[in-house]
LUMROMI-74532 format. One record per residue: x, y negated, z of N, C-alpha, C in turn; residue in three letters; residue number from 0. Coordinates in Angstrom, 3 decimals. Each point is the difference from the previous one (the first is absolute). Layout:
BEGIN
X, Y, Z, X, Y, Z, X, Y, Z, ALA, NUM .
...
//
This chain:
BEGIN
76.465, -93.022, 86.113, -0.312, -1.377, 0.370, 0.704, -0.334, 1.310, UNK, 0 .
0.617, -1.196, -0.031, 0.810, -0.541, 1.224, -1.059, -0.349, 0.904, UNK, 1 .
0.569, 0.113, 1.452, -1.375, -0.329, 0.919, 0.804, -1.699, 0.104, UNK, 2 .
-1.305, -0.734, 0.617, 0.518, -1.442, 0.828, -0.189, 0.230, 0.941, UNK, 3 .
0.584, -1.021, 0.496, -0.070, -0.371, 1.506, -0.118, -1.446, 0.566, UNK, 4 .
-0.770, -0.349, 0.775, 0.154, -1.250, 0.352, 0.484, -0.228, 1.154, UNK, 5 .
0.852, -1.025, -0.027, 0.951, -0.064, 1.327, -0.157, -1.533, -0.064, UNK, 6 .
-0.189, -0.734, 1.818, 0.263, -0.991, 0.289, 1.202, -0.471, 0.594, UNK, 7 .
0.427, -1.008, -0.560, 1.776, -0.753, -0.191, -0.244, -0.995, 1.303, UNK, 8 .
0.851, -0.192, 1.210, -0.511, -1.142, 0.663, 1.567, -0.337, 0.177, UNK, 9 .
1.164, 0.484, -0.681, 1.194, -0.455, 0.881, 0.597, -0.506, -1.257, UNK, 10 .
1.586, 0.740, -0.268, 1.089, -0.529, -0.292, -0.545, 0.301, -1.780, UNK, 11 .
-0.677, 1.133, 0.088, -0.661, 0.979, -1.589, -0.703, -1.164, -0.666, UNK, 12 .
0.062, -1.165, 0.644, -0.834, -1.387, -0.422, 0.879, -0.763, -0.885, UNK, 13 .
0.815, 0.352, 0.375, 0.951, -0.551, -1.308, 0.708, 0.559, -1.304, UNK, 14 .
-0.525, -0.707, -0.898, -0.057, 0.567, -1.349, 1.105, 1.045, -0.659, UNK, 15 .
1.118, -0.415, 0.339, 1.169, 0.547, -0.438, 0.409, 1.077, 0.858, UNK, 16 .
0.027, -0.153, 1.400, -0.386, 1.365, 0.740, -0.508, 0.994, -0.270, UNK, 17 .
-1.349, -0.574, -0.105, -0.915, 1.133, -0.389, -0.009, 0.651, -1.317, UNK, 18 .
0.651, -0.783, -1.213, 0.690, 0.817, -1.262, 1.068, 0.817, -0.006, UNK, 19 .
1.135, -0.082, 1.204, 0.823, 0.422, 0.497, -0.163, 1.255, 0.553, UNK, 20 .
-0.791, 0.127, 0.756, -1.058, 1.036, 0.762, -1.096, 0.834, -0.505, UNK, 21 .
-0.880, -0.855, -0.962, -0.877, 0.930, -0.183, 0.214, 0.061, -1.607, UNK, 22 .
0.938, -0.269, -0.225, 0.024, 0.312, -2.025, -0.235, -0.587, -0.633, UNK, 23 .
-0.806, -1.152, 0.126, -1.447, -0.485, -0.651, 0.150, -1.349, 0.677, UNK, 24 .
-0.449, -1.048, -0.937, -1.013, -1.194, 0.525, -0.717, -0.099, 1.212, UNK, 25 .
0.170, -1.306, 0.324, -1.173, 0.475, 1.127, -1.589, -0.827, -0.766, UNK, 26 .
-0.972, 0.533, 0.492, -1.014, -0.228, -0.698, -1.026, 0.237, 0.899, UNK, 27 .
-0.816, -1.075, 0.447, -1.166, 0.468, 1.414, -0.580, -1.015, -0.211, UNK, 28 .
-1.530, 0.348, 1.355, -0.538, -0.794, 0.146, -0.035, -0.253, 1.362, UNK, 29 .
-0.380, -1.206, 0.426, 0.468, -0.817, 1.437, -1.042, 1.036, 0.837, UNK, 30 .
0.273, 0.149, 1.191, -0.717, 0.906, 1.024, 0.123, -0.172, 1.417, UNK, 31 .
-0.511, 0.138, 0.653, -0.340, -0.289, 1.463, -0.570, 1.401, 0.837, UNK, 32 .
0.973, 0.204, 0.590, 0.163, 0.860, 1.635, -0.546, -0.581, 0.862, UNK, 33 .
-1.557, 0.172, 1.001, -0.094, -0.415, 0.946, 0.297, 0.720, 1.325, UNK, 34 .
0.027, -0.336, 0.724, 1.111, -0.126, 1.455, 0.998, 0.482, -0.321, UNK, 35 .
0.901, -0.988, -0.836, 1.511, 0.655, 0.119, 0.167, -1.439, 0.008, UNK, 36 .
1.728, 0.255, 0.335, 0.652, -1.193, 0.135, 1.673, 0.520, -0.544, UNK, 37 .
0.592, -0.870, -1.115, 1.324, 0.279, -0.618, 1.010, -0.471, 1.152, UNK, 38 .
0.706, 0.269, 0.356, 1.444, -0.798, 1.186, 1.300, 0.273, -0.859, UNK, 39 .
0.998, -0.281, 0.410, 1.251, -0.039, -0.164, 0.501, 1.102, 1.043, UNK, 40 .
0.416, 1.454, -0.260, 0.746, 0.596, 1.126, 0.915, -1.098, 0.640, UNK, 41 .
0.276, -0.010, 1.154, 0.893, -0.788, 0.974, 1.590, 0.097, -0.362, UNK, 42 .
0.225, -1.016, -0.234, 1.627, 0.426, -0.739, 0.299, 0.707, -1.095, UNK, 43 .
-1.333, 0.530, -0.495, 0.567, 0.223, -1.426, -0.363, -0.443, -1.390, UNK, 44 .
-0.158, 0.429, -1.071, 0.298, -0.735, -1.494, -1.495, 0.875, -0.588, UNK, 45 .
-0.809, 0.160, 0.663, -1.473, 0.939, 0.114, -0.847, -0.257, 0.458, UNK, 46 .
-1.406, 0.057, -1.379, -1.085, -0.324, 1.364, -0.895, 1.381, 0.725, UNK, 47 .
-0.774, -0.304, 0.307, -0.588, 1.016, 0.907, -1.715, -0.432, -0.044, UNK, 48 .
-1.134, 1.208, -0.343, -1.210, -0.400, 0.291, -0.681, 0.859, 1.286, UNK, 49 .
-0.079, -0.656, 0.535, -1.140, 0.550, 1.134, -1.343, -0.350, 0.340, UNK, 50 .
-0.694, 0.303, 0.537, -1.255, 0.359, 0.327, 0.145, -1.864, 1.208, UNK, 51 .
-1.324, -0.350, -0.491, -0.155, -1.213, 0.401, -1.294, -0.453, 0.142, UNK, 52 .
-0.758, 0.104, 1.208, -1.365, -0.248, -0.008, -0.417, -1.535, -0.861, UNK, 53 .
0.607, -0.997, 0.288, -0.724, -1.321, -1.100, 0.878, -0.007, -0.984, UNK, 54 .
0.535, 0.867, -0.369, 1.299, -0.438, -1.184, -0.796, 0.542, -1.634, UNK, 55 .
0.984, -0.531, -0.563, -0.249, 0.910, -1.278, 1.424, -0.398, -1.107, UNK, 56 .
-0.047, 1.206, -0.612, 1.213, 0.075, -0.914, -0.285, 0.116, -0.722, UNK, 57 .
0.602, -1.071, -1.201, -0.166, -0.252, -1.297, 1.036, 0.272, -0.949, UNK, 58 .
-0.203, 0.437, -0.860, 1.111, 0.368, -1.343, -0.980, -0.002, -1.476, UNK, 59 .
0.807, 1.411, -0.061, -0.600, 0.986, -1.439, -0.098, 0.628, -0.330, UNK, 60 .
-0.964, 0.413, -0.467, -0.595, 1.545, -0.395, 0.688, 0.736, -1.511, UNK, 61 .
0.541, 0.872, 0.079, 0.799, 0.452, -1.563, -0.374, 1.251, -0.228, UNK, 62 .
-0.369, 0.027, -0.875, -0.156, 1.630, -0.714, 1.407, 0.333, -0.874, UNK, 63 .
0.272, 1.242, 0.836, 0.962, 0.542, -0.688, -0.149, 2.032, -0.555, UNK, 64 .
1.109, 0.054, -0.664, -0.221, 1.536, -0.411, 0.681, 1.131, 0.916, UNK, 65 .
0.369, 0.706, -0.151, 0.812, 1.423, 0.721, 1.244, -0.743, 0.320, UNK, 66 .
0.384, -0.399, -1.505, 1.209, -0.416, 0.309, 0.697, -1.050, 0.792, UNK, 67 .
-0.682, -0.424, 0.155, 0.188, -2.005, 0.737, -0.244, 0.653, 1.368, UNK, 68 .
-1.357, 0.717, 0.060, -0.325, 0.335, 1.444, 1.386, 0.392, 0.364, UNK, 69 .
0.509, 0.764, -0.453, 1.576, 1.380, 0.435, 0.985, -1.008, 0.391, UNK, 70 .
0.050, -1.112, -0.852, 1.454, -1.448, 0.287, -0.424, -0.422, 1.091, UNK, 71 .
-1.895, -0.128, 0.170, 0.088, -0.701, 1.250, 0.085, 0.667, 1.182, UNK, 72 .
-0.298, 1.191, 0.022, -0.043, 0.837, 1.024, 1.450, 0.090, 0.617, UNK, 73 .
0.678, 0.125, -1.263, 1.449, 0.083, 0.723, 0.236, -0.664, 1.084, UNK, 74 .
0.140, -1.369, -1.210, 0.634, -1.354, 0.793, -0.552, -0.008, 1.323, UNK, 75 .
-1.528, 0.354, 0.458, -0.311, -0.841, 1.477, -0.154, 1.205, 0.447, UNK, 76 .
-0.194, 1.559, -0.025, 0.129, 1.159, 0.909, 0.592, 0.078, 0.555, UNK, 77 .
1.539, -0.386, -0.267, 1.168, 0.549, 0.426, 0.321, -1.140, 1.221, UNK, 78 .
-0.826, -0.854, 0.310, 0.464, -1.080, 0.670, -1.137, 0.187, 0.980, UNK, 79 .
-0.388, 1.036, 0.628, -1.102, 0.556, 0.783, -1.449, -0.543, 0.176, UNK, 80 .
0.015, -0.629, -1.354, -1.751, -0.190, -0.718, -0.673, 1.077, -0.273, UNK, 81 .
-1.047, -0.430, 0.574, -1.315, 1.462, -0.548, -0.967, -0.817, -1.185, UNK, 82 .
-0.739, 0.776, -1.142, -0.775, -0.451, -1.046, -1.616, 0.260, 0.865, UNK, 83 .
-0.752, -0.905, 0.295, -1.193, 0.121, 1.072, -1.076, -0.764, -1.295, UNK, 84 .
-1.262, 0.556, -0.168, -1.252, -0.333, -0.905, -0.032, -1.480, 0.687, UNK, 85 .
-0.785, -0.967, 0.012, -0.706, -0.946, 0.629, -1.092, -0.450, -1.153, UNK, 86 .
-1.031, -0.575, 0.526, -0.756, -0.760, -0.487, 0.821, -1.715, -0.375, UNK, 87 .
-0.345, -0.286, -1.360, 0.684, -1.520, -0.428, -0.943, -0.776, -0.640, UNK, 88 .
-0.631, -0.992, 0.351, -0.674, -0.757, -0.493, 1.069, -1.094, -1.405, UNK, 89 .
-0.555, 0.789, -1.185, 0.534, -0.720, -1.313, -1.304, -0.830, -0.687, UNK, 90 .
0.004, -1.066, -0.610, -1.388, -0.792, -0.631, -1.136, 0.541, 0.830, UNK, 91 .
0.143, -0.387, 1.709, -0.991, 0.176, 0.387, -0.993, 1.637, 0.170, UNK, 92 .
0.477, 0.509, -0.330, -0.197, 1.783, 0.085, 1.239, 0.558, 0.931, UNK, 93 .
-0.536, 1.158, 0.977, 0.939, 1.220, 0.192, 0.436, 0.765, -1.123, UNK, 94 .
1.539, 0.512, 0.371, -0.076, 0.812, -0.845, 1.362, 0.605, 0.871, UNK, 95 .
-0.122, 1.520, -0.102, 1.480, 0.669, 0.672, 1.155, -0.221, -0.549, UNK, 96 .
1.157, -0.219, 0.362, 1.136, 0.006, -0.352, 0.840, 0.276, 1.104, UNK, 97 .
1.064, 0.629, -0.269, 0.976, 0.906, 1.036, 0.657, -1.059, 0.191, UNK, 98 .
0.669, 0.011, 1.309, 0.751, -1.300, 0.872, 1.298, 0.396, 0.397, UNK, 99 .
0.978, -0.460, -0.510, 1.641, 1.024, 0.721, -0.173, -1.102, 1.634, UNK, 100 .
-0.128, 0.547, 1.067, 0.168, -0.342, 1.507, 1.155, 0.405, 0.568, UNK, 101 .
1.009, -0.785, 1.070, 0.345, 0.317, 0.538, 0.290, 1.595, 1.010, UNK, 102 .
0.593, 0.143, 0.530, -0.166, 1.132, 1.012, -0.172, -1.561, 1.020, UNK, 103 .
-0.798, 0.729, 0.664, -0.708, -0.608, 1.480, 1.313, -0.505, 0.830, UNK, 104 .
0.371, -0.948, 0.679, 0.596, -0.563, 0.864, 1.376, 0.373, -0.130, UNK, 105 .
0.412, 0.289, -1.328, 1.460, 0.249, -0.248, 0.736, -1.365, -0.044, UNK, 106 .
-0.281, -1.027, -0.531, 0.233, -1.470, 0.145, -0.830, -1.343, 0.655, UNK, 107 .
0.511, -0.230, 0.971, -0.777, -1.347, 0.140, -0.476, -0.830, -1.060, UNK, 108 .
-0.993, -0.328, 0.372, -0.785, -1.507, -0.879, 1.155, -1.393, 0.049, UNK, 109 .
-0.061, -0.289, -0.598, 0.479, -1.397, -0.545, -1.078, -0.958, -0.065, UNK, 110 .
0.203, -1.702, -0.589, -0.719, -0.609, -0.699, -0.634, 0.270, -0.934, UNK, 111 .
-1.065, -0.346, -1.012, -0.434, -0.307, -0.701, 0.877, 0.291, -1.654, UNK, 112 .
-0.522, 1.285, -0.445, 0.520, 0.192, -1.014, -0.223, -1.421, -1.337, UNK, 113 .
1.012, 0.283, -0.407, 0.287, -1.098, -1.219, 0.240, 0.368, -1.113, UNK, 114 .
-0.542, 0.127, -0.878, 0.865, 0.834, -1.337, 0.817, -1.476, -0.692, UNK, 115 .
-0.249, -0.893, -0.254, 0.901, -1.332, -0.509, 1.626, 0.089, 1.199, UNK, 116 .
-0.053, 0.006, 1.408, 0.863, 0.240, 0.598, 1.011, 1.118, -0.559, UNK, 117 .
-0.472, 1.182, 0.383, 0.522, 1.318, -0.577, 0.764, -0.863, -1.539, UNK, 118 .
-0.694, -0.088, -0.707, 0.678, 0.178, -1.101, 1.196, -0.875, -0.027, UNK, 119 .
-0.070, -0.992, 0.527, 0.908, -1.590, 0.016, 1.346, 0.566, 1.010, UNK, 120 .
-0.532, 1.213, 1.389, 1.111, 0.095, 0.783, 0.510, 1.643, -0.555, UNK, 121 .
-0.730, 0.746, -0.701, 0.381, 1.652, 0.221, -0.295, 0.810, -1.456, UNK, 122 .
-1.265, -1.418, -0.759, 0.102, 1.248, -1.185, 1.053, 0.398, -0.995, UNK, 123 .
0.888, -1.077, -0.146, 1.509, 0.438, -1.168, 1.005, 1.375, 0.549, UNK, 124 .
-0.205, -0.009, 1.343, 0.551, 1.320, 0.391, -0.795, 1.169, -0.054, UNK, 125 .
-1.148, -0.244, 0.889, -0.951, 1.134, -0.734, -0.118, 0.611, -1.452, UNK, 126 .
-0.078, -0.901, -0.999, 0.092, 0.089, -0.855, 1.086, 1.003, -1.059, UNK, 127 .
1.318, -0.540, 0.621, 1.215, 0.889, -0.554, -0.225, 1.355, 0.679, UNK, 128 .
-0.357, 0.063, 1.765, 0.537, 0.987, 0.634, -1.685, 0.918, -0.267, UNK, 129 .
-0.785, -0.111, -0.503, -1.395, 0.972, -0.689, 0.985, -0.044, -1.410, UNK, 130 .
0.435, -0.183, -0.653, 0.422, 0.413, -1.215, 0.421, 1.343, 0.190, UNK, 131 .
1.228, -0.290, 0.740, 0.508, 1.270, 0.032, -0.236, 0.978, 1.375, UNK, 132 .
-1.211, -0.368, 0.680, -0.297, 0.865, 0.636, -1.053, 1.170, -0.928, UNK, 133 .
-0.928, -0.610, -0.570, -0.577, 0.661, -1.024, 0.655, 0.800, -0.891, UNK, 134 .
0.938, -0.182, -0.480, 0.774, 1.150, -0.438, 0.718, 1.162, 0.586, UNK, 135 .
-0.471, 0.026, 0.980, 0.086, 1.012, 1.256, -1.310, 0.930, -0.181, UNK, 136 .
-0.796, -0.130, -0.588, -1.868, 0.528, -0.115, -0.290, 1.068, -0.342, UNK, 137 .
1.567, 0.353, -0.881, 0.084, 1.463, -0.877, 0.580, 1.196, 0.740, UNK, 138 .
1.132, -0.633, 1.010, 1.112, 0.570, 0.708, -0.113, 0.401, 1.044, UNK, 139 .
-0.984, -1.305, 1.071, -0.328, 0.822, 1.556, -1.861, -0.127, -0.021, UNK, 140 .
0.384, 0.307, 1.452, -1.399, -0.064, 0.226, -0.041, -1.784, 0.881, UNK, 141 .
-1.516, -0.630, 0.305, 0.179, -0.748, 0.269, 0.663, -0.562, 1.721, UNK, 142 .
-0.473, 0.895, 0.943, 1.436, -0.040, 0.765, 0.971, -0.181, -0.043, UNK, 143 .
0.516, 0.886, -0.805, 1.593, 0.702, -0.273, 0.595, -1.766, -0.277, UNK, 144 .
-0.961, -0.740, -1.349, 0.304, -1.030, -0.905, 0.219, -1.324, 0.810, UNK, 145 .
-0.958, -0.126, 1.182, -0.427, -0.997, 1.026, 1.137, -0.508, 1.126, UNK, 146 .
0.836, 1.667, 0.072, 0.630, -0.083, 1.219, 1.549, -0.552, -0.912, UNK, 147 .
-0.104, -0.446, -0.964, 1.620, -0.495, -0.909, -0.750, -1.322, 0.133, UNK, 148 .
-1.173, -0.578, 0.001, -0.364, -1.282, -0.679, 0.964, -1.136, 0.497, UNK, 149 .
0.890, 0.149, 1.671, 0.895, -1.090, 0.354, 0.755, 0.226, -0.556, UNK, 150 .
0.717, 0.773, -0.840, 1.188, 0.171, -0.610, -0.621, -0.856, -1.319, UNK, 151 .
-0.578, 0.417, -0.554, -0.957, -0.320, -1.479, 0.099, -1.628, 0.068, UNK, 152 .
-0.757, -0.628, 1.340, 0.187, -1.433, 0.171, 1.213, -0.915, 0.407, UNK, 153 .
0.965, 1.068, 0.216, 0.967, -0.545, 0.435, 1.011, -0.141, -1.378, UNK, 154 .
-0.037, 0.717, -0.864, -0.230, -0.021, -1.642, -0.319, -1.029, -0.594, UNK, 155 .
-1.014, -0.064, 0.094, -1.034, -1.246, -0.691, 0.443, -1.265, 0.369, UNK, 156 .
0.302, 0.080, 1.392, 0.772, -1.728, 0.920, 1.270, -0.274, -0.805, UNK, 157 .
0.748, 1.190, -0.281, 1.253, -0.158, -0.474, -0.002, -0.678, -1.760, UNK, 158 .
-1.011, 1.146, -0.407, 0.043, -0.863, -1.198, -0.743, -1.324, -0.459, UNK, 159 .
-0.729, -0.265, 0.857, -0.805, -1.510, -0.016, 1.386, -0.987, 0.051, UNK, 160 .
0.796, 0.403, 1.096, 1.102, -0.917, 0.683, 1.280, -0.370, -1.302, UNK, 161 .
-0.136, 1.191, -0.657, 0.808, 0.110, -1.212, 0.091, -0.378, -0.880, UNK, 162 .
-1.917, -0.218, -0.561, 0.129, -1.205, -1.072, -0.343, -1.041, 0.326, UNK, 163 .
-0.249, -0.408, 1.331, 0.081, -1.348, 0.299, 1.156, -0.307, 0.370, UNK, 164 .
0.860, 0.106, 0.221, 1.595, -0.355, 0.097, 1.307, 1.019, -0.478, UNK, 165 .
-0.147, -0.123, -1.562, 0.903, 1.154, -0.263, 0.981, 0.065, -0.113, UNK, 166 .
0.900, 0.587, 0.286, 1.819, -0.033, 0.565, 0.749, -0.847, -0.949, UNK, 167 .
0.509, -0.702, 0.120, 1.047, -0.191, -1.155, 0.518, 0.666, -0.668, UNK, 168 .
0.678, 0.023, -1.269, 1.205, 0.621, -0.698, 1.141, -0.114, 0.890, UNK, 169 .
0.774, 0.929, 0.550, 1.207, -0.293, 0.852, 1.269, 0.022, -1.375, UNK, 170 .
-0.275, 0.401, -1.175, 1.035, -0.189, -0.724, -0.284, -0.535, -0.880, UNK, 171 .
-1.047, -0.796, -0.283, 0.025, -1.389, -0.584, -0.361, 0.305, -1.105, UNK, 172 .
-0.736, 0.745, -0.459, -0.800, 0.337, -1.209, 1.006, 1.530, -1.024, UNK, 173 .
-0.955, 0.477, -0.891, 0.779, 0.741, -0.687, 1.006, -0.145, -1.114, UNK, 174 .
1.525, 0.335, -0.518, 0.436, -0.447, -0.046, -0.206, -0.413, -2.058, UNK, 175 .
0.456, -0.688, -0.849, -1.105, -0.069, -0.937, 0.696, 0.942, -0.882, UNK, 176 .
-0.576, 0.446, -1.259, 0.414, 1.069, -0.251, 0.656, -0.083, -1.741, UNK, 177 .
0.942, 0.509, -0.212, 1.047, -0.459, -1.153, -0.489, 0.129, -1.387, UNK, 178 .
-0.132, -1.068, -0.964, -0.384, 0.259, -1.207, -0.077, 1.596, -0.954, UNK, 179 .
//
């Protein structure tokens, strides 16, 4: 028997295609609430960040997943010096535990006010390509090893976004047609 796991989503894992990208699977939850946390935007970057927030609270979603989904997700946010931490999550009004991927402590400044509609409108089509094929990295390294290529990976992903939105011309004017 596969074990579950319940894990609460408060960032980028909020978006659908991401998170199929990432965790294998659909995303499929129910809405949930973190009290004293608060979601931000790392400062200058394309990430949010939850921290500990005496009047705050962070809202997402709660997902049950299997071994396997857990392993995609673990990858993806370990390697980016996230720890998996229990918390208490108020779902339909009940506690209930679910593991929280957190930051490492004061590795990035706070930002504004996380946005997931933002994110997606300014950062998710790159995310998107550059988790494709970072995930296919899952078999090969470890998640360090996988984390420390991810600017190369995105710098990938920029290129080919750029590619089919403006794709080169034919410099020789098509192929040439070919003889009865």
């Amino acid at each position: 028997m596969t074990a579950t796991h319940r894990i609460f989503l408060y960032g980028t894992l909020l978006d659908p295609v991401l998170f199929e990208i990432v965790g294998g699977l659909p995303l499929s939850g129910r809405s949930g609430v973190l009290a004293g946390h608060a979601v931000h935007w790392a400062l200058d970057e394309s990430f949010p960040l939850i921290r500990a927030s005496e009047a705050g609270h962070a809202t997402g979603l709660v997902v049950e997943v299997d071994d396997a989904a857990r392993g995609r997700l673990d990858f993806y946010e370990l390697g980016f010096g996230y720890t998996l931490e229990t918390r208490e999550v108020a779902v339909d009004g009940a506690a209930q535990e679910a593991l929280v991927y957190f930051p490492e402590s004061d590795r990035w400044p706070l930002g504004p006010r996380w946005s997931l509609g933002d994110w997606q409108a300014a950062f998710g089509p790159l995310t998107r390509v550059a988790a494709a094929e970072y995930m296919g990295l899952s078999a090969r390294m470890a998640p360090e090893a996988a984390a420390a290529c991810f600017g190369q990976i995105r710098a990938r992903a920029a290129s080919r976004l750029r590619a089919e939105a403006a794709p080169s011309p034919d410099p020789f004017g098509g192929l040439p047609e070919r003889a009865p």
